[in-house]
mmCIF file as gemmi writes it, N, C-alpha and C atoms, coordinates in Angstrom:
data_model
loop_
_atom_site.group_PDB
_atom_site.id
_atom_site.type_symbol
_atom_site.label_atom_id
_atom_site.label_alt_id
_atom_site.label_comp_id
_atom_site.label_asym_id
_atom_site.label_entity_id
_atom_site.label_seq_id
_atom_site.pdbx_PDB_ins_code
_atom_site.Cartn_x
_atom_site.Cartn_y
_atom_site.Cartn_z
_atom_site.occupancy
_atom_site.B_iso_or_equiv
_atom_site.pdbx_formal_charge
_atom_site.auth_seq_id
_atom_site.auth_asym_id
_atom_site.pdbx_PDB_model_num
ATOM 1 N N . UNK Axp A 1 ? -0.178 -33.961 6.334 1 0 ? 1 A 1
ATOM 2 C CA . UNK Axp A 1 ? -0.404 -34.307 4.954 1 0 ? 1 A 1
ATOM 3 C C . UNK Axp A 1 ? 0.247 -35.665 4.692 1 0 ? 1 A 1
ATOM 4 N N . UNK Axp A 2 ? -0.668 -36.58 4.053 1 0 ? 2 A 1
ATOM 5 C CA . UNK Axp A 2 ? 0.16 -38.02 3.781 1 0 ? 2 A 1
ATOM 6 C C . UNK Axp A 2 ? 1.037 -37.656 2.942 1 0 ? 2 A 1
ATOM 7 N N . UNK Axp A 3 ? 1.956 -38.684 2.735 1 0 ? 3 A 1
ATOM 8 C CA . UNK Axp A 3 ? 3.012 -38.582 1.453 1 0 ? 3 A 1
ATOM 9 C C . UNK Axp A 3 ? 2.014 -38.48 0.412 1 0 ? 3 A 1
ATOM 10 N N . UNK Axp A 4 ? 1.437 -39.185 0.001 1 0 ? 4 A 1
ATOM 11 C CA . UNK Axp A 4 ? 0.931 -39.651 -1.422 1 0 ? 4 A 1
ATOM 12 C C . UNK Axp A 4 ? 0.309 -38.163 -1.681 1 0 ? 4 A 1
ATOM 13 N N . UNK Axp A 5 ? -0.354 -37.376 -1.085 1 0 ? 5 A 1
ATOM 14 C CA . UNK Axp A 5 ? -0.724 -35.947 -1.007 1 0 ? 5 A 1
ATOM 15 C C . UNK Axp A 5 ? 0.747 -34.896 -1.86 1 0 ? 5 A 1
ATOM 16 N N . UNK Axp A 6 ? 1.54 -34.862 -0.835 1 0 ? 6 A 1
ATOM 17 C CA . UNK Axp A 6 ? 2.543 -34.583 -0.767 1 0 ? 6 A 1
ATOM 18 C C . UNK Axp A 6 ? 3.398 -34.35 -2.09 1 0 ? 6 A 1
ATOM 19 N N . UNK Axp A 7 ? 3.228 -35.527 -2.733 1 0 ? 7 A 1
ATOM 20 C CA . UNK Axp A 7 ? 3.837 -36.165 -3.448 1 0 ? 7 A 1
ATOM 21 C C . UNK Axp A 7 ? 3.441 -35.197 -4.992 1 0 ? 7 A 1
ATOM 22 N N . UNK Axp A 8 ? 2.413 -35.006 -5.214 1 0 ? 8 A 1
ATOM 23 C CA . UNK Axp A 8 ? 1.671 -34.557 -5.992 1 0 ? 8 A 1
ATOM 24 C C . UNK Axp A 8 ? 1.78 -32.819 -6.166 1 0 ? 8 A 1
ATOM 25 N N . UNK Axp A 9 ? 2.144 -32.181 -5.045 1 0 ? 9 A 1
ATOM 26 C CA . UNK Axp A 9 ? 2.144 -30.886 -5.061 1 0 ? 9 A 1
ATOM 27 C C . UNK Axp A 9 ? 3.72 -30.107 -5.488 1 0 ? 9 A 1
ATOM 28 N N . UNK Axp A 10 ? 3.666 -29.383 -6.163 1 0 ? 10 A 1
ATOM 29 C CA . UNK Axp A 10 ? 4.893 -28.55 -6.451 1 0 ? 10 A 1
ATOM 30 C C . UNK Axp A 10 ? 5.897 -28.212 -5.377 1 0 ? 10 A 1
ATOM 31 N N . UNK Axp A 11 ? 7.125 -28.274 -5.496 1 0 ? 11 A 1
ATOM 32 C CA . UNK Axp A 11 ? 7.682 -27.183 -4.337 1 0 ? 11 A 1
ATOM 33 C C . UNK Axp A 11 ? 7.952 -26.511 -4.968 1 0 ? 11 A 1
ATOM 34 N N . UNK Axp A 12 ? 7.949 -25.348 -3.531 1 0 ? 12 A 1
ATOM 35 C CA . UNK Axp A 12 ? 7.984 -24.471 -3.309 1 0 ? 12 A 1
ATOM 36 C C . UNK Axp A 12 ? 9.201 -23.858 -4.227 1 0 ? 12 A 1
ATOM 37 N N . UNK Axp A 13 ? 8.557 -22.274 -5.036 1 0 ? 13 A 1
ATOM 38 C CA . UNK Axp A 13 ? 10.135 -21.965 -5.997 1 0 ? 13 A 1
ATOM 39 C C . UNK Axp A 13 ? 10.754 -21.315 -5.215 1 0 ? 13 A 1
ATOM 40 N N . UNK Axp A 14 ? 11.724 -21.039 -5.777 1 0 ? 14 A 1
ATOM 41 C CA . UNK Axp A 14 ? 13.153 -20.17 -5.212 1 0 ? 14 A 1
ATOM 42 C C . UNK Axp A 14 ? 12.361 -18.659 -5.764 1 0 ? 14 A 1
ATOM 43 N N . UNK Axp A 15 ? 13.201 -17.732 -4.635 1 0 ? 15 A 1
ATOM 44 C CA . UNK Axp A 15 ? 12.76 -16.617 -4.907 1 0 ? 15 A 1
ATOM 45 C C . UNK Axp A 15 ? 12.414 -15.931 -5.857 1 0 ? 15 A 1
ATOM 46 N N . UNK Axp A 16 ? 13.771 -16.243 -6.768 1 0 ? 16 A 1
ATOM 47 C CA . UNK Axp A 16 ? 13.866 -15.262 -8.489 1 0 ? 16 A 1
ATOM 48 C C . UNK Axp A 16 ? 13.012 -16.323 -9.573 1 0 ? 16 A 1
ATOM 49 N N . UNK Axp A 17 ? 13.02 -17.465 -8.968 1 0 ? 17 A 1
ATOM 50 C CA . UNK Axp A 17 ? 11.871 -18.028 -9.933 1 0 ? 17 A 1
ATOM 51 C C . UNK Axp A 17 ? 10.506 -18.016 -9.881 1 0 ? 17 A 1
ATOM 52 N N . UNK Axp A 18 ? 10.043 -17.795 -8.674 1 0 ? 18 A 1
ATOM 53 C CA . UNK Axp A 18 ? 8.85 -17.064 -8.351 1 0 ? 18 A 1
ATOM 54 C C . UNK Axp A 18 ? 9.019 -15.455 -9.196 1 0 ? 18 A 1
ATOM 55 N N . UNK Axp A 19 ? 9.906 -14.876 -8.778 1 0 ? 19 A 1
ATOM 56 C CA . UNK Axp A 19 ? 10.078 -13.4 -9.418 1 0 ? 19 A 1
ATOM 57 C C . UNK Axp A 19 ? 10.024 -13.433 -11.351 1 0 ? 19 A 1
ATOM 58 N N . UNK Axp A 20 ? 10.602 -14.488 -11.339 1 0 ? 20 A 1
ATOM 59 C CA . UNK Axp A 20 ? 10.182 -14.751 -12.944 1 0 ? 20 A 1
ATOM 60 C C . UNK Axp A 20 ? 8.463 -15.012 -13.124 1 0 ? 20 A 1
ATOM 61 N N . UNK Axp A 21 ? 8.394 -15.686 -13.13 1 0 ? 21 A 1
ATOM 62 C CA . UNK Axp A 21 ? 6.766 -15.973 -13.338 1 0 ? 21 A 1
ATOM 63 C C . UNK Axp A 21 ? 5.826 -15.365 -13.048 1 0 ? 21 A 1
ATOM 64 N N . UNK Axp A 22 ? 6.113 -14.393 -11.931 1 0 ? 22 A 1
ATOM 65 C CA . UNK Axp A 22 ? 4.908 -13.216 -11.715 1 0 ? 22 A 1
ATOM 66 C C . UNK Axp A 22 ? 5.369 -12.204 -12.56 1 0 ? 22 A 1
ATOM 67 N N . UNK Axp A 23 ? 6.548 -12.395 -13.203 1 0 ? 23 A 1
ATOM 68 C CA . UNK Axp A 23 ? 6.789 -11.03 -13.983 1 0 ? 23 A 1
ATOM 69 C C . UNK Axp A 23 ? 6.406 -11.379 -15.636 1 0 ? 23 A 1
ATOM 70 N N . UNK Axp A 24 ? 6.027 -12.5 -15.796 1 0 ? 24 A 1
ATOM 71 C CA . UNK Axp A 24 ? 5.773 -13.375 -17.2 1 0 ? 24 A 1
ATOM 72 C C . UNK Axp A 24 ? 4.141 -13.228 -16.599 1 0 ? 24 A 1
ATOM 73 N N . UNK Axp A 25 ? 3.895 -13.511 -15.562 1 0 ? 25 A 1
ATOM 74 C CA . UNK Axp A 25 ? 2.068 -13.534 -15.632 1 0 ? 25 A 1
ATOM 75 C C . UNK Axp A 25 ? 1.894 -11.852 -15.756 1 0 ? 25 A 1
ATOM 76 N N . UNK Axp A 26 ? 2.443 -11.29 -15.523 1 0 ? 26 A 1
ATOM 77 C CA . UNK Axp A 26 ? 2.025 -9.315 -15.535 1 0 ? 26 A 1
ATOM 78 C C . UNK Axp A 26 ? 1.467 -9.266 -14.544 1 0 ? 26 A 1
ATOM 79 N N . UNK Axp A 27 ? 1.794 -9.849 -12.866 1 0 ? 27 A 1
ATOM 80 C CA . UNK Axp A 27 ? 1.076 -9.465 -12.073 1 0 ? 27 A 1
ATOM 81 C C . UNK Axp A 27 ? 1.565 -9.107 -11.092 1 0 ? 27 A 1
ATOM 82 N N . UNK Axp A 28 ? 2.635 -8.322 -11.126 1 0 ? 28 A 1
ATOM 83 C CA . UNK Axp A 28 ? 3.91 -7.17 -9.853 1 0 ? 28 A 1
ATOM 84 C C . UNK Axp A 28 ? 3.265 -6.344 -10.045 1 0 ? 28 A 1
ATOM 85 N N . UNK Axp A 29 ? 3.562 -5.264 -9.165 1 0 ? 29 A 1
ATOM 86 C CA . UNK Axp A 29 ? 2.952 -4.047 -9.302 1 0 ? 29 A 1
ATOM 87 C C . UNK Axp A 29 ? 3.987 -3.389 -10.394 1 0 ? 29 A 1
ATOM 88 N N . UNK Axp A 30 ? 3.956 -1.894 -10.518 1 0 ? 30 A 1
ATOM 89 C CA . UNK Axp A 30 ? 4.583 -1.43 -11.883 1 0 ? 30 A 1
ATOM 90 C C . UNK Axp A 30 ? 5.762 -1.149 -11.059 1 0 ? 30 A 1
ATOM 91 N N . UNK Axp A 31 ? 6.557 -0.971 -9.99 1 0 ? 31 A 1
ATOM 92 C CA . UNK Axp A 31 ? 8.216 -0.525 -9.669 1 0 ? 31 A 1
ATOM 93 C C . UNK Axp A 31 ? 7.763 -2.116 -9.595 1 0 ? 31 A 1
ATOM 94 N N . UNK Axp A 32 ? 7.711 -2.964 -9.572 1 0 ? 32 A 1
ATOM 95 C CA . UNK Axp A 32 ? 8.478 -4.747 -9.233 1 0 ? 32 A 1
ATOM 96 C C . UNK Axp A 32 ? 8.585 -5.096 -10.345 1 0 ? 32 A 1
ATOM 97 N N . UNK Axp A 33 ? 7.859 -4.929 -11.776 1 0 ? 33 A 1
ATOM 98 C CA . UNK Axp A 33 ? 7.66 -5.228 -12.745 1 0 ? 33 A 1
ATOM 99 C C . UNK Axp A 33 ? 8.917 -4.233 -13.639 1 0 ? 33 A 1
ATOM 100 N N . UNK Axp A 34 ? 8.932 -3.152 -13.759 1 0 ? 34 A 1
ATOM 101 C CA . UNK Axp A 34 ? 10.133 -2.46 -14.183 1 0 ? 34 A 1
ATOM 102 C C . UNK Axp A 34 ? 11.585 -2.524 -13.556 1 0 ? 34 A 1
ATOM 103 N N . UNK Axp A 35 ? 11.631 -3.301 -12.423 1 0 ? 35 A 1
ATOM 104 C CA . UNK Axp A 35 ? 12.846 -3.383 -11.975 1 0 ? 35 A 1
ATOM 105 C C . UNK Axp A 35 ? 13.385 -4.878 -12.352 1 0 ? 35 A 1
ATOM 106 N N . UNK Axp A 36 ? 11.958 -5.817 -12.236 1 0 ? 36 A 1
ATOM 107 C CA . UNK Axp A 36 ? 12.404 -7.129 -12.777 1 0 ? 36 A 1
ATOM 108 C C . UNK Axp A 36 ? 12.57 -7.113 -14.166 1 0 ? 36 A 1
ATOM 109 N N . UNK Axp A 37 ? 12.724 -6.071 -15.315 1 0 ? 37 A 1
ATOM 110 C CA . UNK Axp A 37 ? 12.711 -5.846 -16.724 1 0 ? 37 A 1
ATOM 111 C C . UNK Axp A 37 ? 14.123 -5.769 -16.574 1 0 ? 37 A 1
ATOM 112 N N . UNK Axp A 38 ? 14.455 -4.682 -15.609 1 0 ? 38 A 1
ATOM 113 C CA . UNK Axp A 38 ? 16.174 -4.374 -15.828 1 0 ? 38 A 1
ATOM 114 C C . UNK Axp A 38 ? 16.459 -5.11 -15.491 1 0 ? 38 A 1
ATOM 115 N N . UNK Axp A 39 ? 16.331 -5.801 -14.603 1 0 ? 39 A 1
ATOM 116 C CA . UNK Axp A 39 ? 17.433 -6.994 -13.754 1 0 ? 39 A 1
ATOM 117 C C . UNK Axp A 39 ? 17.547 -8.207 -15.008 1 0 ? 39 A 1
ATOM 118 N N . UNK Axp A 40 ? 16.255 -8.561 -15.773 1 0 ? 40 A 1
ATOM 119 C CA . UNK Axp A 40 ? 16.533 -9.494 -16.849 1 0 ? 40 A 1
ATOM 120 C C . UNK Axp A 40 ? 17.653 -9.307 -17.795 1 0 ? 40 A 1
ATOM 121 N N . UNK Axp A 41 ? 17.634 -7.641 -17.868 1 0 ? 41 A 1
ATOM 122 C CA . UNK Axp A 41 ? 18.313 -6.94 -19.249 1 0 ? 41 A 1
ATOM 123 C C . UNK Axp A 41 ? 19.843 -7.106 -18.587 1 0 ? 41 A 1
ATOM 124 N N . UNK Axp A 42 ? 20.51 -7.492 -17.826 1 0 ? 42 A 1
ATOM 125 C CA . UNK Axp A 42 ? 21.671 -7.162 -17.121 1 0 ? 42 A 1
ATOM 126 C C . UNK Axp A 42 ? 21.783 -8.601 -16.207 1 0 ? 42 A 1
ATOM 127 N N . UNK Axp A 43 ? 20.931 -9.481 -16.245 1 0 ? 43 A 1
ATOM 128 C CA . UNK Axp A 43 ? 21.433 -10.674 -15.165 1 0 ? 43 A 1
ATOM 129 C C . UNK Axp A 43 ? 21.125 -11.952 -16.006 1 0 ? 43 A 1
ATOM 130 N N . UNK Axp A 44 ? 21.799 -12.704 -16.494 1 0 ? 44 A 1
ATOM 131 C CA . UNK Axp A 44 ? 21.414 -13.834 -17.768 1 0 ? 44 A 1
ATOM 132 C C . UNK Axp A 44 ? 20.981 -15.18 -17.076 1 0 ? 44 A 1
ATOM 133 N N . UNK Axp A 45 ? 21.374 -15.544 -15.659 1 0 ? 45 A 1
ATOM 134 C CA . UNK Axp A 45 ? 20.548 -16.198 -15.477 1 0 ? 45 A 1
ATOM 135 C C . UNK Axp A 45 ? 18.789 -15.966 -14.593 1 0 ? 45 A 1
ATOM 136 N N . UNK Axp A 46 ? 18.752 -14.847 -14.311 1 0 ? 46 A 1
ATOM 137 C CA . UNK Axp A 46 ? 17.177 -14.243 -14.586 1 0 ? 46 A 1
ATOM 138 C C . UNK Axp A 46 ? 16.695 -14.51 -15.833 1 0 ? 46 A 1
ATOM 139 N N . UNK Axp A 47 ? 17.164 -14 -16.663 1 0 ? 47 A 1
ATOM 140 C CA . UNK Axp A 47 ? 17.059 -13.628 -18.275 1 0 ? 47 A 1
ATOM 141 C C . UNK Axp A 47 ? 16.18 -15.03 -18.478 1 0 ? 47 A 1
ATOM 142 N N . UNK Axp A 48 ? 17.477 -15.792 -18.154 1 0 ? 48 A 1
ATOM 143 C CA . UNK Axp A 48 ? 17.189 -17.444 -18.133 1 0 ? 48 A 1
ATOM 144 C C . UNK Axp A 48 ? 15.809 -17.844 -17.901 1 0 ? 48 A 1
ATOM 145 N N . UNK Axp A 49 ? 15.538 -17.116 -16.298 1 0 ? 49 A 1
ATOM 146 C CA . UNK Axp A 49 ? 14.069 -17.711 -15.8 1 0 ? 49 A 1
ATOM 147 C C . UNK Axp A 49 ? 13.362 -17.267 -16.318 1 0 ? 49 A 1
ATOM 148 N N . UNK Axp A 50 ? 13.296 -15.884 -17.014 1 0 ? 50 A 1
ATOM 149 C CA . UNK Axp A 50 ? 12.087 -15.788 -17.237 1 0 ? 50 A 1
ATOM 150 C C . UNK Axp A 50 ? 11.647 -15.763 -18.661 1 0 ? 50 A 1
ATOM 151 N N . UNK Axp A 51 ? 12.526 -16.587 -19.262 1 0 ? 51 A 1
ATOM 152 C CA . UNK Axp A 51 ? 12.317 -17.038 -20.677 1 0 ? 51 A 1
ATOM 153 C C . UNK Axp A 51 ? 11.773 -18.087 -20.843 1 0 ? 51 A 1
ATOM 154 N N . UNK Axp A 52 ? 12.27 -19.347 -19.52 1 0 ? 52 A 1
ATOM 155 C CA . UNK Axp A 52 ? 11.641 -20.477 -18.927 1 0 ? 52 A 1
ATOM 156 C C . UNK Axp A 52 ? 10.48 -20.352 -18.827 1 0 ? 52 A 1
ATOM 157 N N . UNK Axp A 53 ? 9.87 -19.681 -17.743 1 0 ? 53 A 1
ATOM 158 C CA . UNK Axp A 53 ? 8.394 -19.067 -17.673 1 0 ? 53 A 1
ATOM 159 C C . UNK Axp A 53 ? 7.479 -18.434 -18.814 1 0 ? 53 A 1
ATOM 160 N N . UNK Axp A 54 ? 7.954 -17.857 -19.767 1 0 ? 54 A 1
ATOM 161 C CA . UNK Axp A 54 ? 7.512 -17.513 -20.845 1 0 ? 54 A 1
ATOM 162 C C . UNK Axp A 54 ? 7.119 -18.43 -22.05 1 0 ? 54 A 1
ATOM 163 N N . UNK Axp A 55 ? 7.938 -19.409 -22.124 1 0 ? 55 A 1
ATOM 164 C CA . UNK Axp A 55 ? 7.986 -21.033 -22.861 1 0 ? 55 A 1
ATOM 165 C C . UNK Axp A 55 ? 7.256 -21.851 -22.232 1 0 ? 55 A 1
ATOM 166 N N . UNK Axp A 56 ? 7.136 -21.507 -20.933 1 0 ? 56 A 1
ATOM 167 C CA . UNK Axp A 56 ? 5.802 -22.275 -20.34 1 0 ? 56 A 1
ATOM 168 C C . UNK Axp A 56 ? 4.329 -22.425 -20.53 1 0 ? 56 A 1
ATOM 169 N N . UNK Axp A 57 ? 3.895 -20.581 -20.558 1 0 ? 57 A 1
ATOM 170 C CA . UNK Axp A 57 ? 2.715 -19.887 -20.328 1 0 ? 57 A 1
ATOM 171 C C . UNK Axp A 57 ? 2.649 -19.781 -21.215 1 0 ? 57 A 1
ATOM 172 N N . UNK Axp A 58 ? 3.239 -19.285 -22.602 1 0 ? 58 A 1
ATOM 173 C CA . UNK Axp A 58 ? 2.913 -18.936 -23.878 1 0 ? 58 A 1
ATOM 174 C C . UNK Axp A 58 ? 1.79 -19.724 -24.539 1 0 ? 58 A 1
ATOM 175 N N . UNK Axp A 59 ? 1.922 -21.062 -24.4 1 0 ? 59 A 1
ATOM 176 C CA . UNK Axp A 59 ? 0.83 -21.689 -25.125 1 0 ? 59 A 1
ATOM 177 C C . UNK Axp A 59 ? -0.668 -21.706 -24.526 1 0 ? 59 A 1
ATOM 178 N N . UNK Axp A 60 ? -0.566 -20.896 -23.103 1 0 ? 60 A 1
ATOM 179 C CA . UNK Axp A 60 ? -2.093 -20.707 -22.399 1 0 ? 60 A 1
ATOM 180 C C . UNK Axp A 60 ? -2.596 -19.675 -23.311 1 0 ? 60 A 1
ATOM 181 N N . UNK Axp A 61 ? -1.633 -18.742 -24.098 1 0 ? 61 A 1
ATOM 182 C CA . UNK Axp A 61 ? -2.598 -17.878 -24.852 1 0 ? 61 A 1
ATOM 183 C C . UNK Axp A 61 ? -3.302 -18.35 -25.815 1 0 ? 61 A 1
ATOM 184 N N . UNK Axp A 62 ? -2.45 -19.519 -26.536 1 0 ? 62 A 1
ATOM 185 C CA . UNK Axp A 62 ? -3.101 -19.593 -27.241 1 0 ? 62 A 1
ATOM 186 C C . UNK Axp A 62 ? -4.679 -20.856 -27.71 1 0 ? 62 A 1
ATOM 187 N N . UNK Axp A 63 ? -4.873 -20.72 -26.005 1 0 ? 63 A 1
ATOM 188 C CA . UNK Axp A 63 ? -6.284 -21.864 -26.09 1 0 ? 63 A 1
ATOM 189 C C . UNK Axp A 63 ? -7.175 -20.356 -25.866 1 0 ? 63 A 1
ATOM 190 N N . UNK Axp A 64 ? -7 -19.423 -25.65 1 0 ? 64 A 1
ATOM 191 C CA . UNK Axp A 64 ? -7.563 -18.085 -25.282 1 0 ? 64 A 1
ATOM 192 C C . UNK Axp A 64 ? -8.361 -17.417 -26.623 1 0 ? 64 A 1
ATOM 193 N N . UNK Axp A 65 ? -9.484 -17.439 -26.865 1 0 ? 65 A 1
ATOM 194 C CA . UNK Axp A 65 ? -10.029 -16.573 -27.874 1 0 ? 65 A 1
ATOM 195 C C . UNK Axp A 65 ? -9.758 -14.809 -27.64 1 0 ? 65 A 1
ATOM 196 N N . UNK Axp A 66 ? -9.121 -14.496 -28.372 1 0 ? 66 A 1
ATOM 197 C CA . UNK Axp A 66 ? -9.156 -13.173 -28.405 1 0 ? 66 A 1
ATOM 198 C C . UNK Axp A 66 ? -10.355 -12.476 -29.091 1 0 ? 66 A 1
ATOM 199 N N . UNK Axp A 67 ? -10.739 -11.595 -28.198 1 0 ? 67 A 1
ATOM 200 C CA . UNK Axp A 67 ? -12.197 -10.616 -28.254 1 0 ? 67 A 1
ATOM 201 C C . UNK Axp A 67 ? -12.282 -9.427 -28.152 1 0 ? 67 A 1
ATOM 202 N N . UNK Axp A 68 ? -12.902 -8.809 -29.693 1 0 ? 68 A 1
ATOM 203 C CA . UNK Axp A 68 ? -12.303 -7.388 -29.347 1 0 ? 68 A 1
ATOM 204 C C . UNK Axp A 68 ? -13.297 -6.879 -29.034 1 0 ? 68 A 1
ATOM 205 N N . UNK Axp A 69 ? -13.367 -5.49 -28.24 1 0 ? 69 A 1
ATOM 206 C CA . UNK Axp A 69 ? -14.161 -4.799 -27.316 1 0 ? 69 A 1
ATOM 207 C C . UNK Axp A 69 ? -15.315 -3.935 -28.3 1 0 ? 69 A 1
ATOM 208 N N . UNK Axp A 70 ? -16.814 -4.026 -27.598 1 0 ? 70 A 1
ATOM 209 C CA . UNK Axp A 70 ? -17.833 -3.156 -28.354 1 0 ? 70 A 1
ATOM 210 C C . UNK Axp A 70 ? -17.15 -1.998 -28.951 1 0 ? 70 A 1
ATOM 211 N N . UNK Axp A 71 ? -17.61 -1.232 -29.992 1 0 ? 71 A 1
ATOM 212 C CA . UNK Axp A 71 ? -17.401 -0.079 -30.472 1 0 ? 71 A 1
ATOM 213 C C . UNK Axp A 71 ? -17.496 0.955 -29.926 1 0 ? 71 A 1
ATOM 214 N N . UNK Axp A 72 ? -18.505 1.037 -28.565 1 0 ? 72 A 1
ATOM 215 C CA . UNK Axp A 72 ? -19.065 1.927 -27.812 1 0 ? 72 A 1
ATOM 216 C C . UNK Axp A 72 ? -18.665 1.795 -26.171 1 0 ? 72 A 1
ATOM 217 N N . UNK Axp A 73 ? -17.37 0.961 -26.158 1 0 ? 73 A 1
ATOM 218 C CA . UNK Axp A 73 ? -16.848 0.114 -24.567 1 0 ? 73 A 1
ATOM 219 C C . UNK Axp A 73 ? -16.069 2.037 -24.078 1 0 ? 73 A 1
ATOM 220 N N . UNK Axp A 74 ? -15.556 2.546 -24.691 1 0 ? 74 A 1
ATOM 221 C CA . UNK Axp A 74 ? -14.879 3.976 -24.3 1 0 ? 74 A 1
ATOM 222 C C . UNK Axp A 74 ? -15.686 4.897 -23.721 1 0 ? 74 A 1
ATOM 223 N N . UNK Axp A 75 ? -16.765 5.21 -24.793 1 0 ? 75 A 1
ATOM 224 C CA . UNK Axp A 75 ? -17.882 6.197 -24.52 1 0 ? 75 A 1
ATOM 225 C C . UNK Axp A 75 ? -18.748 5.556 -23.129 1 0 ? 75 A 1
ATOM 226 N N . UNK Axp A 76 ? -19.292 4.416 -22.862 1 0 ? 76 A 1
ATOM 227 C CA . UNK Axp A 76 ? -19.563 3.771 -21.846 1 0 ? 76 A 1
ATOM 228 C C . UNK Axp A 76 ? -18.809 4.3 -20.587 1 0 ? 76 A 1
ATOM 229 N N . UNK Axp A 77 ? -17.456 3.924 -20.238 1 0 ? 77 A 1
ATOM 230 C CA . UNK Axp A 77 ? -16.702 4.499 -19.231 1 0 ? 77 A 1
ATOM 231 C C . UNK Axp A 77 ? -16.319 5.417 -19.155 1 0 ? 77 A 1
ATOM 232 N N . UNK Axp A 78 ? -16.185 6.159 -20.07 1 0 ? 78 A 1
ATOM 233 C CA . UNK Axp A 78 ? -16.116 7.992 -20.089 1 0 ? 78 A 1
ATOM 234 C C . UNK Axp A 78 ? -17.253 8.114 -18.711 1 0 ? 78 A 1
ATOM 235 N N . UNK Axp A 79 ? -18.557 7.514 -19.768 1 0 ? 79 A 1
ATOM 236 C CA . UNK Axp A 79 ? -20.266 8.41 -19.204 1 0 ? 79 A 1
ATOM 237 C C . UNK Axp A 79 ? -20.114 8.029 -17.988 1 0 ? 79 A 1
ATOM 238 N N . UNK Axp A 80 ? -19.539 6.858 -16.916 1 0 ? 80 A 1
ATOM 239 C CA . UNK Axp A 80 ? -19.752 6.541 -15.911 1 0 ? 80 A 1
ATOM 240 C C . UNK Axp A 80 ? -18.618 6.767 -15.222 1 0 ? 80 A 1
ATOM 241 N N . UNK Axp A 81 ? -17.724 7.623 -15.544 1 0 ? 81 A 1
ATOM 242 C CA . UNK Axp A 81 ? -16.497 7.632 -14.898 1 0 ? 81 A 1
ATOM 243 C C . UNK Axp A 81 ? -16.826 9.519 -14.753 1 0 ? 81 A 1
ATOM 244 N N . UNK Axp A 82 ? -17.266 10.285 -16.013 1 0 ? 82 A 1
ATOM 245 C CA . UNK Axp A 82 ? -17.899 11.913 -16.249 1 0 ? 82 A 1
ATOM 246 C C . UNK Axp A 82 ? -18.687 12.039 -16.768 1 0 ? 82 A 1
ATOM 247 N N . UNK Axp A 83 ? -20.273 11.616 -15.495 1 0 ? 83 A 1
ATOM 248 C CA . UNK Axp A 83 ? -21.466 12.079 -15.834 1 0 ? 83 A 1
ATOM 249 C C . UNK Axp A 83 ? -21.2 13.153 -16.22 1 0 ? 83 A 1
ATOM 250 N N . UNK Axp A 84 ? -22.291 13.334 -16.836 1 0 ? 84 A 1
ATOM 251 C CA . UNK Axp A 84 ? -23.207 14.965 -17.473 1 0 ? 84 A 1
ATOM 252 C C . UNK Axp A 84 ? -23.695 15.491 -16.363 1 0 ? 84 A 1
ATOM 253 N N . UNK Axp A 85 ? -23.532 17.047 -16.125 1 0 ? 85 A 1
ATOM 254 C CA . UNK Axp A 85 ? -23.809 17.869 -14.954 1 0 ? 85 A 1
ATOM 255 C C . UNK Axp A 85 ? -25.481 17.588 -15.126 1 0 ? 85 A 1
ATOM 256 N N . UNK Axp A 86 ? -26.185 17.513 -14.761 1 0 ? 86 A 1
ATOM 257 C CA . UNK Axp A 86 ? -27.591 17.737 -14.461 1 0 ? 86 A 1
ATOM 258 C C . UNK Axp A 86 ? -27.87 19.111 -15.19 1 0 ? 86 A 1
ATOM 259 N N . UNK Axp A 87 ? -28.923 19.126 -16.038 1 0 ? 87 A 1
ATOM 260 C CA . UNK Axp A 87 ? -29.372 20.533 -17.157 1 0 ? 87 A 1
ATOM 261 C C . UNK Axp A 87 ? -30.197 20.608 -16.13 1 0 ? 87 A 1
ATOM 262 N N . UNK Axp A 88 ? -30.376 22.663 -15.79 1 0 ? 88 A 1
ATOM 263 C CA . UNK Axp A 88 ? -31.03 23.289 -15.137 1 0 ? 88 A 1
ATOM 264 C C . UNK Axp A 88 ? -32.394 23.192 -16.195 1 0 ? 88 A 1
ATOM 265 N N . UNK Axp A 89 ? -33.845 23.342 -15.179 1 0 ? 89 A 1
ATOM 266 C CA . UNK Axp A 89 ? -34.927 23.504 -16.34 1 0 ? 89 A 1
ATOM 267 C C . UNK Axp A 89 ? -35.221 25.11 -16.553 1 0 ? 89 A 1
């Protein structure tokens, strides 16, 4: 990779700051995500990161139109999640 490439790309985060930001995007699984909750609630410079990360991303929500779901989006995945038994004739 040239410098000038190089130059341009992020490094690489540190562990717990990576661990912040996937825990600000909601995308740990649910024990990585509940353990990185406590560790915030009890470690202040976590706390730190992932308040950082949160002050970051926050304003991506709000270029985001929020859209609320058909009236009929439940009944839909019910029917395709518990067909109807087949009626005998």
């Amino acid at each position: 990779m040239t410098p000038e490439l190089s130059a341009d790309l992020p490094p690489e985060l540190p562990d717990d700051d990576l661990l912040a930001a996937e825990y600000v995007l909601g995308v740990l699984p649910l024990a990585e995500r509940m353990a990185a909750e406590a560790r915030a609630k009890i470690d202040a410079p976590f706390a730190s990161l992932v308040a950082a990360w949160d002050a970051r991303l926050t304003p991506l929500n709000d270029e985001t139109a929020t859209l609320a779901p058909s009236p009929d989006l439940l009944a839909r995945i019910e029917a395709r999640l518990f067909p109807a038994a087949p009626r005998r004739p």
